[in-house]
C-alpha positions as a Markdown table, in Angstrom:
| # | Residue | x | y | z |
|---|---|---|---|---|
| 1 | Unk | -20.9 | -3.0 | -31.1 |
| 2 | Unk | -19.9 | -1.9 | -27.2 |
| 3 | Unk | -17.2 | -3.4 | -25.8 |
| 4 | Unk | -17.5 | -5.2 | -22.4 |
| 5 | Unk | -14.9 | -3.7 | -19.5 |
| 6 | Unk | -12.3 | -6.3 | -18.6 |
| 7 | Unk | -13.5 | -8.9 | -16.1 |
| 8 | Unk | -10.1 | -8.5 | -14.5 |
| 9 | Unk | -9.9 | -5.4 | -11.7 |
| 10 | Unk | -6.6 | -5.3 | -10.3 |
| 11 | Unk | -6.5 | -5.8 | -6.5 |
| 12 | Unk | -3.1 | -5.3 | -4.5 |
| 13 | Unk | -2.5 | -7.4 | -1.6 |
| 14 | Unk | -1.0 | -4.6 | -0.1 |
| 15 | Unk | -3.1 | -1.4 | 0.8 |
| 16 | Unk | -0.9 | 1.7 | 2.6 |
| 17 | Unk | -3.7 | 4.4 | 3.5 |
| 18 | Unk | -3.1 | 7.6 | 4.3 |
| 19 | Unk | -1.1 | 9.5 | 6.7 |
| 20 | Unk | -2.3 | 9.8 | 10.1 |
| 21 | Unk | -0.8 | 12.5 | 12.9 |
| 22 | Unk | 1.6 | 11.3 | 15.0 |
| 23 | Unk | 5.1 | 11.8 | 16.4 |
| 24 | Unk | 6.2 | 10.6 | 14.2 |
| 25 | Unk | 3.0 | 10.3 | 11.5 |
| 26 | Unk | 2.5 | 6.9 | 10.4 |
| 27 | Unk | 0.5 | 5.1 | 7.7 |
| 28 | Unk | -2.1 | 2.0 | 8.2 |
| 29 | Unk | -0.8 | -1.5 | 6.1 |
| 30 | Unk | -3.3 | -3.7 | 5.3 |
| 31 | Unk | -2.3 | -6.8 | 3.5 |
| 32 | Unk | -5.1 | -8.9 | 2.0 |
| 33 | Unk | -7.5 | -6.6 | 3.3 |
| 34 | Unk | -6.6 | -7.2 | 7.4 |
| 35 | Unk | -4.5 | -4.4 | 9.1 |
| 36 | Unk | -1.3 | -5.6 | 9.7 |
| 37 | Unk | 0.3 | -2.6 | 11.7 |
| 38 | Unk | 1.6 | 1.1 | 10.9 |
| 39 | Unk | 4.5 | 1.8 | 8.6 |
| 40 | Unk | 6.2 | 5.6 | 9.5 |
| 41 | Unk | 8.7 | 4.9 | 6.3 |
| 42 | Unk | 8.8 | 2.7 | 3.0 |
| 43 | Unk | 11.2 | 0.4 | 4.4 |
| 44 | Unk | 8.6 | -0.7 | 6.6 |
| 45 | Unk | 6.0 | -1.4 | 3.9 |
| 46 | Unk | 8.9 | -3.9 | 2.6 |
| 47 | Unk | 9.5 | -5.7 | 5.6 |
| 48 | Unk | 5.8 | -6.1 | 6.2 |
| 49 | Unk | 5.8 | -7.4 | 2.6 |
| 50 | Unk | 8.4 | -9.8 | 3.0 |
| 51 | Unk | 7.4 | -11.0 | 6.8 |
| 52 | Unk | 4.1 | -12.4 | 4.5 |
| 53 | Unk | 6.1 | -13.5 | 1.6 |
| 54 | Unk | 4.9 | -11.0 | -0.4 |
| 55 | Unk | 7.9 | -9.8 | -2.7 |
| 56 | Unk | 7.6 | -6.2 | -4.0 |
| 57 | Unk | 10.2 | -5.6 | -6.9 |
| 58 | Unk | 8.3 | -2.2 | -7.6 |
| 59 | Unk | 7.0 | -0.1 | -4.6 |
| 60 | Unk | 5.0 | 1.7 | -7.7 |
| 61 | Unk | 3.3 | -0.7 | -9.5 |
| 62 | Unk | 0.0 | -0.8 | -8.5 |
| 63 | Unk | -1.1 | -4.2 | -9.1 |
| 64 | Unk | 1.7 | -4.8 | -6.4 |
| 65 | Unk | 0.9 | -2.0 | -3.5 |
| 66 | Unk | -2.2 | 0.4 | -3.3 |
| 67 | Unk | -1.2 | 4.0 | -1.9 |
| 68 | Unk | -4.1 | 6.2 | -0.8 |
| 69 | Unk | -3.5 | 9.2 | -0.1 |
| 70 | Unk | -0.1 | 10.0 | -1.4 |
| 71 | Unk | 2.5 | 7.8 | -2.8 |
| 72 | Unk | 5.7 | 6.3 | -1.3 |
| 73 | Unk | 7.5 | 9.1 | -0.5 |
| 74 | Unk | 4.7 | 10.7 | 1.3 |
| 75 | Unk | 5.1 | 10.3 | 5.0 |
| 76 | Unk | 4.0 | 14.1 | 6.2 |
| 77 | Unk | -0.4 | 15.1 | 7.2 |
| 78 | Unk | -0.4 | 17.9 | 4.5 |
């Protein structure tokens, strides 16, 4: 018998890509899969969250925020 995969994929509303140079480097937000702005720390990942009533409880649980590219305490180009 094969088992089937799980008809549900987990997609975040929230999407931080990676860092991009700048002074200071920044990080695209997308939320619901439209770019919203730049974030250039986590608290601004939480207010963009909350400005569309998004509530994040954990900034690590990935059915809650996607990070690409590093996590949230990754804010340097490496």
């Amino acid at each position: 018998m094969t088992e089937s995969a799980s008809p549900y994929i987990s997609h975040p509303r929230i999407t931080v890509l990676g860092v991009q140079p700048g002074n200071p480097p920044f990080r695209i937000v997308e939320i619901d899969g439209y770019v919203i702005g730049e974030a250039k720390a986590l608290t601004d990942v939480l207010m963009a969250a909350a400005a569309y009533g998004i509530p994040v409880h954990d900034a690590d649980d990935p059915e809650v925020v996607r990070w690409v590219g590093g996590d949230k305490l990754t804010w340097t180009v490496h």
